[in-house]
ZAMAR-550965 format. One record per residue (C-alpha): x, y, z. Coordinates in steps of 0.5 Angstrom, whole numbers, padded with zeros to 4 digits, always signed. Example, Ala and Ser with C-alpha at 12.3 -4.5 7.8 and 13.67 -1.06 7.14 Angstrom:
<pts>
+0025-0009+0016 +0027-0002+0014 
</pts>
This chain:
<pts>
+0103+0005-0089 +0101+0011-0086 +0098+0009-0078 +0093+0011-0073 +0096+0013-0067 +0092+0011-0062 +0093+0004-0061 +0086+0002-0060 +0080+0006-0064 +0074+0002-0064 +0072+0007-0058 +0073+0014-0063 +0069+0009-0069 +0063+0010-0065 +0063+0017-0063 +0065+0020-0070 +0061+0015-0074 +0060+0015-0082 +0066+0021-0081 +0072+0016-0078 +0076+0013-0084 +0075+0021-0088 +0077+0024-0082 +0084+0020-0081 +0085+0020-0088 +0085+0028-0088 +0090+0028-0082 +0095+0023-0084 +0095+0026-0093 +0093+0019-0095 +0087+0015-0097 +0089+0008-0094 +0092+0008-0086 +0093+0002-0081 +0090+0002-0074 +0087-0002-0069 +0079-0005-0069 +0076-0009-0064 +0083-0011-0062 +0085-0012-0068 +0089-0010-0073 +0086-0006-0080 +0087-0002-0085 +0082+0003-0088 +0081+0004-0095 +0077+0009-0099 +0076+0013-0106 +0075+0010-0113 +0082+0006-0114 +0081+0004-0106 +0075+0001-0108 +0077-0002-0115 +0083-0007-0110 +0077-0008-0106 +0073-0012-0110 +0078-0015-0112 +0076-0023-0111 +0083-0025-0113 +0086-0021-0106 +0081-0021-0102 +0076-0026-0099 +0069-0024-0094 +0069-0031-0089 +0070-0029-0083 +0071-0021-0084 +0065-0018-0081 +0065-0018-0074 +0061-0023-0071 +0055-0018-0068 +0054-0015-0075 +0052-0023-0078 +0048-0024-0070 +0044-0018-0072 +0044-0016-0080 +0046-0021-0084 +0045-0027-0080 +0050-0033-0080 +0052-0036-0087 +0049-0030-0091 +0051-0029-0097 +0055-0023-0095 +0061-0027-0092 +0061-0032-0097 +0067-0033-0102 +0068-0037-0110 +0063-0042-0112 +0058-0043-0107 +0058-0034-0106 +0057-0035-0114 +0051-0040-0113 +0047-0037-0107 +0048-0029-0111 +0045-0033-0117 +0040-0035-0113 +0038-0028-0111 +0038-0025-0118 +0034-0029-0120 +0029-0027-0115 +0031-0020-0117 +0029-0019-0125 +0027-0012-0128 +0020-0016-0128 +0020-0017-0121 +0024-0011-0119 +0017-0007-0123 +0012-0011-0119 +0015-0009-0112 +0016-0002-0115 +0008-0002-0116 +0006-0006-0110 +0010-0001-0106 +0007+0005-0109 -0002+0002-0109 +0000+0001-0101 +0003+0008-0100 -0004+0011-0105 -0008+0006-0100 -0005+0010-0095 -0006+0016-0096 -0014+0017-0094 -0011+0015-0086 -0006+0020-0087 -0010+0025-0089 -0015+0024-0082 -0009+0023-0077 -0006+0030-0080 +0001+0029-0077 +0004+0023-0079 +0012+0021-0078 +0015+0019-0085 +0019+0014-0083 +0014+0010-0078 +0010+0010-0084 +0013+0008-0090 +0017+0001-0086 +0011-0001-0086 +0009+0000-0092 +0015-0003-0094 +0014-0009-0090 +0007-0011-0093 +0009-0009-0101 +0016-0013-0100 +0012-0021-0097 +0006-0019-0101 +0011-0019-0108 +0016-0024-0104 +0009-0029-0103 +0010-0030-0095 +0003-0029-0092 +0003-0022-0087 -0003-0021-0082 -0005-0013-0082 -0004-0014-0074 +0003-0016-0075 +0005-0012-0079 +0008-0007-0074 +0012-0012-0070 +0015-0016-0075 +0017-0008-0079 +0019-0006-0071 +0024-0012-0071 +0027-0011-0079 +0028-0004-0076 +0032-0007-0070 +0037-0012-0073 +0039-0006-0077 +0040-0001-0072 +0044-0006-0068 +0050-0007-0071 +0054-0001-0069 +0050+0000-0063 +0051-0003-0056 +0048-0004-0050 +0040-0005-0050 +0040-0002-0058 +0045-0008-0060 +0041-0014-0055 +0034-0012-0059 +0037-0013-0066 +0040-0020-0063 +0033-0022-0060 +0029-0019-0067 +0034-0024-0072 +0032-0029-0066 +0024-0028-0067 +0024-0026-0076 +0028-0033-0077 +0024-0036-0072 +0017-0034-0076 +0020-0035-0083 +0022-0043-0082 +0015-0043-0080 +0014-0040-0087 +0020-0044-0090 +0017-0051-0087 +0010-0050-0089 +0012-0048-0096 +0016-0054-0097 +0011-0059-0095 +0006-0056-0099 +0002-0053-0094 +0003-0045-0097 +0004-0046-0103 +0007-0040-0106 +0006-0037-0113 +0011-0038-0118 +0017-0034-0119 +0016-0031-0112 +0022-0031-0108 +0019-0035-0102 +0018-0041-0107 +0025-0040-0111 +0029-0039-0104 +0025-0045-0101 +0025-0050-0107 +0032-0048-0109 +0037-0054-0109 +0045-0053-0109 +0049-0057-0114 +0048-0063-0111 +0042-0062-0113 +0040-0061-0104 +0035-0057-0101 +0039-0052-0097 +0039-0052-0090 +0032-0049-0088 +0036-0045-0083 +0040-0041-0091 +0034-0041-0093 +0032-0037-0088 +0037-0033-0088 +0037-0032-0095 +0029-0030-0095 +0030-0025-0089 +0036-0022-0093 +0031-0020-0099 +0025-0018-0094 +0030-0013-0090 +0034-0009-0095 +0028-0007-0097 +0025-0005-0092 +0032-0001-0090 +0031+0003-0096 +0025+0007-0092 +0032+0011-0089 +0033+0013-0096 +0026+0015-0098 +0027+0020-0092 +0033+0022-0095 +0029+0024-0101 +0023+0027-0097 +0029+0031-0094 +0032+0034-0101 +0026+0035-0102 +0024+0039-0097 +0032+0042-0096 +0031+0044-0104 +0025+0046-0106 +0027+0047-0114 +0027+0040-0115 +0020+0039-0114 +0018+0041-0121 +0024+0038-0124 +0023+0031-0122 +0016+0032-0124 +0018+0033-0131 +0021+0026-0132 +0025+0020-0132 +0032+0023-0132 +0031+0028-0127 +0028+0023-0122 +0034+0019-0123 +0039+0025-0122 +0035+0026-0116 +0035+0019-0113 +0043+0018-0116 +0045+0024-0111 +0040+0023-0106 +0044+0015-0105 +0050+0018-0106 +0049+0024-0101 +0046+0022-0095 +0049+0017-0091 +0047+0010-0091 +0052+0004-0090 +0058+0006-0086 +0063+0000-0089 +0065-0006-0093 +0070-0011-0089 +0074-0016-0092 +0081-0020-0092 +0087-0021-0095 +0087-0027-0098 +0093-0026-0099 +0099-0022-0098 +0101-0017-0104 +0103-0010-0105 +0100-0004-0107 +0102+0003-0108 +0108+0002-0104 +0104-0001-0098 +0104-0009-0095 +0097-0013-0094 +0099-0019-0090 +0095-0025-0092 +0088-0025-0086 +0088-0017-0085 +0083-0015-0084 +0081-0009-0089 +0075-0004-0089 +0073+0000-0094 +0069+0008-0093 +0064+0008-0097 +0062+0014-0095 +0067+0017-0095 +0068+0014-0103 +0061+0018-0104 +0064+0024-0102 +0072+0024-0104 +0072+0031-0107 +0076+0028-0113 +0071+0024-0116 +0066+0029-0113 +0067+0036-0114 +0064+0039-0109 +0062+0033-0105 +0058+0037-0099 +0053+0040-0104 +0046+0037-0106 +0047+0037-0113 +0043+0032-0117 +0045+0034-0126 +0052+0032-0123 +0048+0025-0125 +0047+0029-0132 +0052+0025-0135 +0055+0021-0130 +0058+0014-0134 +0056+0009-0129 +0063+0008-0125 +0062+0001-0121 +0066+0004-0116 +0065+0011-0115 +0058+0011-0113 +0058+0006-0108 +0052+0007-0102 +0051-0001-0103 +0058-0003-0105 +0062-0003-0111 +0063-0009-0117 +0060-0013-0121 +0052-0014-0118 +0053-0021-0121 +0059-0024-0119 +0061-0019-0114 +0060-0017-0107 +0055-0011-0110 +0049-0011-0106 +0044-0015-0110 +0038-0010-0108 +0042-0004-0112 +0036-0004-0117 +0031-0005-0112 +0033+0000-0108 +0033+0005-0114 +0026+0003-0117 +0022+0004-0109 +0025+0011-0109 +0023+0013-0116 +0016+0011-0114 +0017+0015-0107 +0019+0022-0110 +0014+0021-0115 +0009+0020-0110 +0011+0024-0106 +0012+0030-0111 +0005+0028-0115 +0000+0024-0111 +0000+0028-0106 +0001+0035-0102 +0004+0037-0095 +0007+0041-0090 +0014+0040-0087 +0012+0043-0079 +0018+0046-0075 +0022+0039-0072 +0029+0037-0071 +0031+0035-0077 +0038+0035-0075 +0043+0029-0079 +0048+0027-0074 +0053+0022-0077 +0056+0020-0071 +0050+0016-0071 +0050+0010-0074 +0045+0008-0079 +0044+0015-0080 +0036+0018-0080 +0033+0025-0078 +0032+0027-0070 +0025+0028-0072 +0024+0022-0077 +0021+0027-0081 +0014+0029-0079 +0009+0031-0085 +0003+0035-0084 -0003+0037-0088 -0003+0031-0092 -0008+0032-0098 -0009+0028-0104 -0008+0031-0111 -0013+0030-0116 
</pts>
């Protein structure tokens, strides 16, 4: 297997960002290679037949793949990202159980009254910052479908604490310790909520996935540990608020392509097309991690049975042969696009169901159709000069500027 020189690369991992795995498969012609992590050994993976052999739930396993200030901070311990066989089953059916079309719609609904809702403010402030503006927007949409009560003066604090504990997997120093301290206060406040549902002192409406999450009982028909229903809440209540990176995104392919304006406003396909690309162009989760379960062989190169694997998923996104052009914004690309599970892979790839595919994969879509409609129909403004320099050193990725608009105005 084709190896990484440097005998210790956790330092370049940080400094060339979402570009690591790409760049040393470019150097050593290969799209897997071997090198070190965190002082371990690890193999990268990337493109469509990487991704197919990682999701393979025979071969790999994800207990004990990710690195521990990834689980302190975004995930939280025991989530169902490391989870492995019937107990990842059982809690992956709870959340899509949380996440039907019906549900999915009425958060796509709730989001888009409170972007409307807002529109009057920004209108008054003149110059506002997207990204400051829609995680809050996100924030009071997602417990208000979720049925988890949220004060207008907390709103700002508890989004703060979201956008932390996503910011602080891949950072050090005080950016990495102020996501540890923001999981600490989320899952602080959300066993209060937990608790007082439970004892009937917030009884949540049907269906919402306070209650669902709350009153679930496992196989032996046991409430779960209140500390995995916490967990388990704040991995629905963050995913969404994170995909406010994504509405940038697509606030910026809009401002970058102007033509699209028009062609999304002229219906559903070209809105898809657009958001599609917008995913699959734009950085957003680096990498997967998991390990071999056992050991085998592909294509010539040995997995040992524990090593870990990772797998670029924006590198996948941008493999020049399953995406011609790959440093181009090309939404009709989507035109005819089959649906390959592990060709688009922003939020992982296989199955939603049964897999280790993100459950908030529709959510995700829905919330940015609703933002681009919004954002090319309701209303109107302008882009001022900012920096709106996308550096993919810096991971999660955002604009320097954050994207500031300017002028907003309703349209009738």
């Amino acid at each position: 297997m084709p190896t990484d020189p440097r005998p210790e690369s956790t330092l370049a991992l940080l400094r060339d960002g979402y570009r690591f795995v790409t760049d040393r498969c470019e150097r050593l012609g290969s799209d897997v290679f071997q090198t070190r992590l965190l002082l371990r050994r690890t193999i990268c993976l990337r493109g469509r037949d990487g991704a197919e052999l990682f999701y393979d739930e025979e071969l790999f396993q994800r207990a004990g793949a990710a690195p521990r200030r990834t689980q302190r901070t975004l995930f939280g311990s025991g989530a169902v990202q490391g989870l492995d066989g019937t107990l990842h089953r059982e809690r992956k059916a709870l959340l899509m159980s949380v996440l039907t079309p019906d549900a999915v719609r009425r958060l796509g609904q709730l989001f888009a009254d409170e972007w409307r809702a807002r529109i009057p403010a920004w209108e008054r402030a003149g110059r506002v910052v997207l990204y400051d503006e829609v995680g809050q927007l996100l924030t009071r949409a997602v417990c208000a479908w979720a049925g988890v009560p949220l004060a207008d003066r907390d709103v700002a604090r508890r989004t703060r604490d979201l956008h932390r504990m996503i910011e602080a997997p891949a950072a050090l120093g005080p950016r990495h310790w102020r996501g540890r301290w923001a999981r600490l206060r989320a899952e602080h406040w959300l066993a209060g909520v937990v608790e007082r549902e439970r004892v009937g002192l917030l009884p949540a409406p049907e269906g919402s996935a306070l209650r669902v999450v709350a009153e679930h009982r496992d196989a032996r028909d046991e409430l779960l540990p209140r500390r995995v229903a916490v967990v388990s809440l704040l991995n629905i209540l963050r995913p969404a608020v994170a995909v406010d990176r994504f509405v940038v995104f697509a606030a910026l392919a809009l401002h970058e392509h102007p033509g699209w304006r028009e062609r999304v406003r002229a219906g559903a396909a070209e809105t898809e097309q657009f958001v599609q690309e917008v995913r699959r162009f734009y950085p957003f989760f680096p990498l997967a991690a998991a390990r071999v379960r056992r050991s085998f062989d592909w294509r010539g190169h040995h997995f040992p049975r524990g090593r870990r694997v990772l797998l670029d998923l924006y590198g996948t996104n941008h493999h020049p042969e399953l995406w011609p052009e790959p440093g181009r914004f090309r939404p009709e690309r989507f035109a005819d696009w089959p649906g390959d599970p592990y060709a688009l892979v922003p939020q992982g790839g296989g199955d939603h169901w049964t897999g280790h595919r993100c459950a908030g994969e529709w959510l995700t879509i829905e919330l940015m159709k609703q933002a681009v409609t919004l954002l090319t129909s309701a209303m109107r403004y302008d882009v001022p000069t900012q920096d709106l320099t996308l550096s993919l050193r810096r991971i999660p990725a955002l604009p320097a500027s954050r994207l500031v608009l300017d002028g907003v105005r309703r349209t009738a």
